[in-house]
NUVEXLUM-302499 format. One record per residue (C-alpha): x, y, z; residue in three letters; residue number from 1. Coordinates in steps of 0.02 Angstrom, whole numbers, plus 50000, padded with zeros to 5 digits. Layout:
east; north; up; type; seq
X; Y; Z; ALA; NUM
...
END
This chain:
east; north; up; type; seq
59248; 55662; 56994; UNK; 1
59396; 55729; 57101; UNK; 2
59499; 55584; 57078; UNK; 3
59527; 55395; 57077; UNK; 4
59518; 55275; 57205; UNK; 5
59698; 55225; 57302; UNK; 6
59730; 55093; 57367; UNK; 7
59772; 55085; 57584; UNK; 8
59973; 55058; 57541; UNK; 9
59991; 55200; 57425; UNK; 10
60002; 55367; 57515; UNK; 11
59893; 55530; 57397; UNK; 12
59982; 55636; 57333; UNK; 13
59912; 55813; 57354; UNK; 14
60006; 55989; 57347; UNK; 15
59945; 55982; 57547; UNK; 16
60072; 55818; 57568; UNK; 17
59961; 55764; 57706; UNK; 18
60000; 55574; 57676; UNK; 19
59862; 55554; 57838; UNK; 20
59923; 55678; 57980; UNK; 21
59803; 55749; 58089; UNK; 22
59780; 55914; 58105; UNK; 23
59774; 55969; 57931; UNK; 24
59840; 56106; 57854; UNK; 25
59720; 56287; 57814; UNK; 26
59745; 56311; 57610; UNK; 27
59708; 56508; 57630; UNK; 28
59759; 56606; 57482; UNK; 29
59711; 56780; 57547; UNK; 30
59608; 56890; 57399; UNK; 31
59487; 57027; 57399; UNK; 32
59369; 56909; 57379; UNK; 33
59397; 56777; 57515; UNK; 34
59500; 56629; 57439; UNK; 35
59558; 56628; 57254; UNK; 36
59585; 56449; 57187; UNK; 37
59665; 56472; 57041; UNK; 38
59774; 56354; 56902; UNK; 39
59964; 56347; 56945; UNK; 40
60085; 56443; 56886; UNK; 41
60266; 56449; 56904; UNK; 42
60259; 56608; 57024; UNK; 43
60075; 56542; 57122; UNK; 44
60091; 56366; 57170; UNK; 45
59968; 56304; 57303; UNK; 46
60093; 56261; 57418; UNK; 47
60150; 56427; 57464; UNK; 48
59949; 56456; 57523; UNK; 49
59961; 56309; 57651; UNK; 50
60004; 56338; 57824; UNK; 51
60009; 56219; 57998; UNK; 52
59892; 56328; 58112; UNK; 53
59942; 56227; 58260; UNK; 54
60136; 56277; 58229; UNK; 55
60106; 56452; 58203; UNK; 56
60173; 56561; 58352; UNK; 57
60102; 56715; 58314; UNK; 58
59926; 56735; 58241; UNK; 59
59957; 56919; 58197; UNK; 60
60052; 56848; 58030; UNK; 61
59894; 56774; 57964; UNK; 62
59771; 56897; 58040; UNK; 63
59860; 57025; 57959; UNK; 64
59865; 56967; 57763; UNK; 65
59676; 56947; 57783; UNK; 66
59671; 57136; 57852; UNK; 67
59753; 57161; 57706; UNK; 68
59653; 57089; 57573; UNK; 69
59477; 57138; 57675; UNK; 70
59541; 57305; 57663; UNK; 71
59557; 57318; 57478; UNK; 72
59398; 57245; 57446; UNK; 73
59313; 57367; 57581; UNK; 74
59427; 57515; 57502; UNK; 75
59304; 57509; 57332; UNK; 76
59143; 57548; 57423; UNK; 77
59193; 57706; 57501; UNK; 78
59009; 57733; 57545; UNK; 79
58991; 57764; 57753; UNK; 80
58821; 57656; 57724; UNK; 81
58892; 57516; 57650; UNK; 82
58908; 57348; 57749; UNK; 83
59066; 57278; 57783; UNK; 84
59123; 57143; 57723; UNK; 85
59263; 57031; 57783; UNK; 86
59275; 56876; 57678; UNK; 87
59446; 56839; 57707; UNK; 88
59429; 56846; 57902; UNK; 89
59274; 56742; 57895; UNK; 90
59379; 56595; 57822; UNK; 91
59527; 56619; 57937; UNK; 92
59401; 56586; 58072; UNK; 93
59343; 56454; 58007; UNK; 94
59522; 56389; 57984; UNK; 95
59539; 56404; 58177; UNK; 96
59393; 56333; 58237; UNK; 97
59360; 56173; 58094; UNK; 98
59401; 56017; 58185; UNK; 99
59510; 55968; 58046; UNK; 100
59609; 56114; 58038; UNK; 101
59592; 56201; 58222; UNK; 102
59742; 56272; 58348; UNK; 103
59743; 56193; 58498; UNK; 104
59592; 56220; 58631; UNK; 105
59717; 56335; 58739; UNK; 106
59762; 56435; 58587; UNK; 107
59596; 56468; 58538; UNK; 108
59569; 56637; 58636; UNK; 109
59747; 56710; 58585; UNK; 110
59694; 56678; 58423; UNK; 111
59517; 56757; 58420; UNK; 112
59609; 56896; 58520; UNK; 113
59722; 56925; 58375; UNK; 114
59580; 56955; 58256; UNK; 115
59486; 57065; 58333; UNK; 116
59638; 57181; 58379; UNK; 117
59700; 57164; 58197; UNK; 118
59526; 57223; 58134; UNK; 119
59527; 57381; 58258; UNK; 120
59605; 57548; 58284; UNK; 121
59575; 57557; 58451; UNK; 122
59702; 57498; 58586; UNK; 123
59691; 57330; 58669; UNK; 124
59623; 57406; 58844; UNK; 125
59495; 57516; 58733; UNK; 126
59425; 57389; 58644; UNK; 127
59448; 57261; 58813; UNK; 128
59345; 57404; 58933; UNK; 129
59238; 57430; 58777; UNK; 130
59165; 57243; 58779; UNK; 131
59156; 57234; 58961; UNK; 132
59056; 57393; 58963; UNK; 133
58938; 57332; 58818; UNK; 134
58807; 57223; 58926; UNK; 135
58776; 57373; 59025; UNK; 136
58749; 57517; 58887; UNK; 137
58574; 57592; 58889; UNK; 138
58503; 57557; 58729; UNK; 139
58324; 57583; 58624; UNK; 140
58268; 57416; 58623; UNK; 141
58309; 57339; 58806; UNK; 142
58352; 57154; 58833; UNK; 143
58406; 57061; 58979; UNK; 144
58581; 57064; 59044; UNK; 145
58651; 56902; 59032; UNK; 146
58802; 56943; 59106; UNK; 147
58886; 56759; 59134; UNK; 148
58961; 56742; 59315; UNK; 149
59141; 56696; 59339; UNK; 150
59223; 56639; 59501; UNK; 151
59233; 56773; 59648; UNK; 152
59112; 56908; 59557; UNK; 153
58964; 56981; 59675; UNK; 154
58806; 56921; 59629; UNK; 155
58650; 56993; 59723; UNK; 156
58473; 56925; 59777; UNK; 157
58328; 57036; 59821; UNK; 158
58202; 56921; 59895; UNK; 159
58052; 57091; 59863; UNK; 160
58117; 57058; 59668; UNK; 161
58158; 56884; 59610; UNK; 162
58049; 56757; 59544; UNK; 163
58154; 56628; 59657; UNK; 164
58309; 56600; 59770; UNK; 165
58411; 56547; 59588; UNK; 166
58390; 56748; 59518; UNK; 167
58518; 56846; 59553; UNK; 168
58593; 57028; 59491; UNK; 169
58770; 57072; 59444; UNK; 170
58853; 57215; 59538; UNK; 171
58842; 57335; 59410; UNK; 172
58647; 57302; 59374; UNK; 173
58620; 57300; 59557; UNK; 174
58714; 57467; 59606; UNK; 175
58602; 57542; 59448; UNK; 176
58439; 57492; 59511; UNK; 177
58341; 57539; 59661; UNK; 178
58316; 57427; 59821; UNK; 179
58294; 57538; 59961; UNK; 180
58186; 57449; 60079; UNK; 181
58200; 57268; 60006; UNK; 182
58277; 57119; 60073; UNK; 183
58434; 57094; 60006; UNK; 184
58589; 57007; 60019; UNK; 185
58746; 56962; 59909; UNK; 186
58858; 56805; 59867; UNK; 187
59032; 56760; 59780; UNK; 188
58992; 56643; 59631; UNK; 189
59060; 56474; 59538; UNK; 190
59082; 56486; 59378; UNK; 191
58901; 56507; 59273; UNK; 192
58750; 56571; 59298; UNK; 193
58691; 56741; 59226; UNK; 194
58617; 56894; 59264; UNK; 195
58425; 56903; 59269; UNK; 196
58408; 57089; 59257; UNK; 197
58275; 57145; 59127; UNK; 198
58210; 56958; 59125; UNK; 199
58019; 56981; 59166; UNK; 200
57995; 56797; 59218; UNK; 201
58135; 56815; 59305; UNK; 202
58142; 56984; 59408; UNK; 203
58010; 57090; 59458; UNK; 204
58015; 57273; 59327; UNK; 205
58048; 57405; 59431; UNK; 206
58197; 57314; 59519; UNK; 207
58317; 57302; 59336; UNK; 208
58445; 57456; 59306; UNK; 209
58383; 57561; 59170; UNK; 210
58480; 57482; 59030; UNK; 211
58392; 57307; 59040; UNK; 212
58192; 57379; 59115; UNK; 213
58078; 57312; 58993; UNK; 214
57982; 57441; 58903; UNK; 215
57861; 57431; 58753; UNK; 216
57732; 57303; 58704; UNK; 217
57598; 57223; 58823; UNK; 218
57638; 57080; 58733; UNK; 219
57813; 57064; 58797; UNK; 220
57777; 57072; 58969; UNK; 221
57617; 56976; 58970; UNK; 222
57717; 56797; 58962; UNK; 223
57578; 56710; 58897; UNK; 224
57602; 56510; 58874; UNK; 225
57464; 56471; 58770; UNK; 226
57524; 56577; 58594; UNK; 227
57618; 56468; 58484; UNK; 228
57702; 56609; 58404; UNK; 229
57775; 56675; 58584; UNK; 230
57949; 56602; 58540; UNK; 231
57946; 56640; 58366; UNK; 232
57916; 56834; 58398; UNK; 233
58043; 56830; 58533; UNK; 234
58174; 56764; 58449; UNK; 235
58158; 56922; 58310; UNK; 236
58147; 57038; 58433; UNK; 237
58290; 56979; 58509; UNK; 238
58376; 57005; 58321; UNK; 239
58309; 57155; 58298; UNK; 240
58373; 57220; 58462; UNK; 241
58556; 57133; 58427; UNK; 242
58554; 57237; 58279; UNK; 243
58518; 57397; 58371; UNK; 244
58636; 57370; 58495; UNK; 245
58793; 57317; 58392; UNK; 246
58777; 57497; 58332; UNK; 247
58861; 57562; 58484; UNK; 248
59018; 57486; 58433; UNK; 249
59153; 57530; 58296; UNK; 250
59103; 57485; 58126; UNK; 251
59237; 57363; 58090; UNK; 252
59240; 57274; 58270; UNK; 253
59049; 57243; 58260; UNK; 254
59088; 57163; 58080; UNK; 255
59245; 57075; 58144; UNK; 256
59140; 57012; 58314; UNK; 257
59008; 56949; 58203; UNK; 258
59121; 56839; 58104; UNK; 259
59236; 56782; 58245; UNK; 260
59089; 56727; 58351; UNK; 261
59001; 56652; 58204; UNK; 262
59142; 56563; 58171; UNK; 263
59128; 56497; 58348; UNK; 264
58966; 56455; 58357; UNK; 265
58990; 56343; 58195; UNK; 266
59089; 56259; 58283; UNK; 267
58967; 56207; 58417; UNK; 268
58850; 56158; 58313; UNK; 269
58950; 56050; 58207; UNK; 270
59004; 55955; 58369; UNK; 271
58840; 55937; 58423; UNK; 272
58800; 55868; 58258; UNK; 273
58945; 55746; 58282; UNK; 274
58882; 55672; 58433; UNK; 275
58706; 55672; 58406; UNK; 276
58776; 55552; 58221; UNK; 277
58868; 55473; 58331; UNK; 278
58719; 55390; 58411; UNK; 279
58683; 55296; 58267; UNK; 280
58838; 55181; 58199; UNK; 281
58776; 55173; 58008; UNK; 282
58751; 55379; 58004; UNK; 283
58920; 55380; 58116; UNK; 284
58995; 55280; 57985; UNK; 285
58946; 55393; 57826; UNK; 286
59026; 55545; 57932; UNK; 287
59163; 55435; 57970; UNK; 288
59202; 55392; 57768; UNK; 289
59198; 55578; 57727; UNK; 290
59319; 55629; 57865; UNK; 291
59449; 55502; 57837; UNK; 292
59454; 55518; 57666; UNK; 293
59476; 55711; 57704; UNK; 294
59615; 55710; 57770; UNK; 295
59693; 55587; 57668; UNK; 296
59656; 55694; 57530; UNK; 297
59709; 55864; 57629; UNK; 298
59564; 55930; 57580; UNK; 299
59441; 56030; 57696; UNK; 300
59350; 56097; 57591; UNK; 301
59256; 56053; 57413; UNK; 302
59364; 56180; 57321; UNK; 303
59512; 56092; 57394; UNK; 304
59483; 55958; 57294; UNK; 305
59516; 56066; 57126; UNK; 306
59699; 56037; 57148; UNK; 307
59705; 55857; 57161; UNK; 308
59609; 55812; 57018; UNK; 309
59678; 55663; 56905; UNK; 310
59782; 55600; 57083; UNK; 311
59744; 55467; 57181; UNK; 312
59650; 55499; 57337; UNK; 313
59525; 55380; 57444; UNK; 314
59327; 55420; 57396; UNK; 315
59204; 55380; 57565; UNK; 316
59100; 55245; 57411; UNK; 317
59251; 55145; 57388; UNK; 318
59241; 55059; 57570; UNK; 319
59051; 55103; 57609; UNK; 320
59028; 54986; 57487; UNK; 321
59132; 54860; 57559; UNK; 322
59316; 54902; 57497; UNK; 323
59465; 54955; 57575; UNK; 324
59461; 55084; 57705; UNK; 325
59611; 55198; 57728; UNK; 326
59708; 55200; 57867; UNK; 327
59695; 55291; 58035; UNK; 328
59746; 55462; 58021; UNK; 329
59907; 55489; 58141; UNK; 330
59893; 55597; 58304; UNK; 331
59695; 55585; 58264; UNK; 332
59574; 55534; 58404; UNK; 333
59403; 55486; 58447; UNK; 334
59287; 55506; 58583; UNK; 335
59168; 55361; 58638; UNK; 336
59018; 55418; 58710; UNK; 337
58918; 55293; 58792; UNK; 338
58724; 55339; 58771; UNK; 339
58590; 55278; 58922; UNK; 340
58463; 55164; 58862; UNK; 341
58358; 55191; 59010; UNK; 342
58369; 54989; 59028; UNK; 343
58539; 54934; 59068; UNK; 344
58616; 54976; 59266; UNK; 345
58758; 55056; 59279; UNK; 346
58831; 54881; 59339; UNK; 347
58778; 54805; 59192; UNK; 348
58890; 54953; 59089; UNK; 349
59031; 54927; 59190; UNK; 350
59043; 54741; 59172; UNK; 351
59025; 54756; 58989; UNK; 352
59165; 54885; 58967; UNK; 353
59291; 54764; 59077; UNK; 354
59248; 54596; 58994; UNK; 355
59372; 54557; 58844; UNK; 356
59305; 54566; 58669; UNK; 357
59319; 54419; 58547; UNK; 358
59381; 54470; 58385; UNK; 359
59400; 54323; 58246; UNK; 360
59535; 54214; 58243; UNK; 361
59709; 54260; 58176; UNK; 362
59813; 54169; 58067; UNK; 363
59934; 54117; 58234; UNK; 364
59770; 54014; 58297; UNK; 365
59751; 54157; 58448; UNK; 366
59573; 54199; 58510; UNK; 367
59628; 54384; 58497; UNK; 368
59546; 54428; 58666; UNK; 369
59695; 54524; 58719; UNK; 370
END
């Protein structure tokens, strides 16, 4: 048991000293290992692990102490076939994207920036030219472009080639492929949209550049509908062929990419998790009773709750069960998301969002429809 129940006017104390402000602060002591948790001392109290992510300035002074202690743990397998392994990054991703502990959504890229850079050798315009330069690299295993559009870039149609009017080419695939003869013609793009070259529902073969042609297997370009394990095979080739591919880049930035986007993409998900709980109030509520109680506690994480054993601190069973629930986390917000039942107009949702609510009486004798 982490701790014991508190009641809504008494304030947890924690070695976070949260006391219920949203964000919360990232409890990152920085080991070989990842995180240490590990029993106070004198000379290692927790507090001088915690720090405001959404106050820090420059990301380089956290990027770097996790360069530091990724490095030591990478120096003792001096083997050039040895994985890398970045523990300590992977949880000061995390830090950055966890919607209890994130920077701000237009600090996000300076941040991500800052640990790839950290984890390189190369220069910033090496490693920038070396990304935009990776869709396009010929490689053993093809795979469709999938270059996303972004507003003002050339995107190409070749009526002799595409499936439909909605199939374009980037520039660079286009220039590397051969249409003498077809009927072509160009565009600026919106943002979206991707490249189709190499996709064989998409494009016709011998219009894609030679880094995205399909080669190999009938069984890849036959498209069949009717084999249930189509997708399944598909999605491991398309592994397999991420794994060949991420060869072409450094070592270290391939590991550090890996974690930073994972990072990301864990992120996503648990946001589409969110909303799809949010659909149903008594699931909603469960998710709910865990997060408040959270941050309350000022603690993200499980292992957080080592250091506030014995204390005080709000457990989600106390008012799931029908006891006090803790107060509303300041600067915290939520997001209601009104679902379409397919029955009600849109009229019908309007009218119900402008009529007043009747809550139960006060003690002053008001309605409390205000």
């Amino acid at each position: 048991d982490a701790g014991t129940s508190a009641s809504p006017s008494s304030h947890p104390s924690t070695p976070f000293s949260t006391s219920g402000i949203y964000p919360l602060p990232s409890f990152l002591p920085f080991s070989p290992g990842g995180l240490l948790y590990s029993q106070p001392s004198p000379t290692n109290q927790p507090s001088q692990h915690v720090y405001h992510l959404h106050q820090i300035s420059d990301p380089y002074t956290l990027s770097t102490l996790a360069l530091q202690s990724d490095g030591e743990l990478n120096t003792n397998n001096p083997s050039p076939n040895t994985p890398i392994y970045l523990p300590s990054l992977a949880a000061l991703s995390r830090a950055i994207f966890h919607p209890l502990t994130g920077v701000p959504p237009n600090h996000v890229k300076a941040w991500a920036d800052a640990l790839l850079l950290t984890y390189t050798t190369e220069s910033t315009s090496t490693v920038a030219d070396t990304l935009k330069q990776y869709p396009h690299q010929p490689r053993v295993n093809h795979r469709p472009c999938g270059y996303v559009f972004r507003r003002g870039d050339i995107a190409w149609n070749c009526r002799t080639c595409q499936s439909d009017a909605t199939c374009v080419l980037c520039d660079t695939c286009f220039h590397n492929s051969n249409h003498v003869g077809h009927d072509v013609f160009f565009h600026r793009t919106t943002p979206g949209g991707c490249c189709d070259c190499g996709d064989v529902e998409a494009w016709a073969i011998e219009g894609c550049c030679p880094a995205h042609r399909p080669v190999g297997s009938p069984e890849a370009d036959s498209g069949s509908c009717d084999d249930d394990f189509e997708a399944v095979r598909t999605n491991l080739r398309g592994r397999e062929e991420s794994e060949e591919a991420v060869k072409a880049l450094p070592k270290q930035l391939a590991a550090a990419l890996g974690v930073v986007v994972g990072a990301a993409v864990e992120c996503c998900v648990m946001a589409v998790d969110g909303a799809g709980r949010g659909c149903d109030p008594s699931q909603w509520r469960i998710r709910w009773a865990e997060e408040v109680c959270r941050i309350w506690a000022g603690c993200v994480d499980d292992e957080d709750y080592y250091y506030v054993k014995g204390k005080q601190v709000y457990v989600p069973k106390d008012f799931l069960e029908g006891g006090d629930e803790p107060p509303f986390p300041q600067n915290y917000r939520l997001h209601l998301r009104l679902h379409n039942d397919d029955v009600h107009t849109f009229e019908e949702v309007i009218d119900a969002l402008h009529d007043p609510i009747q809550l139960p009486n006060d003690d002053d004798g008001s309605d409390g429809s205000d």
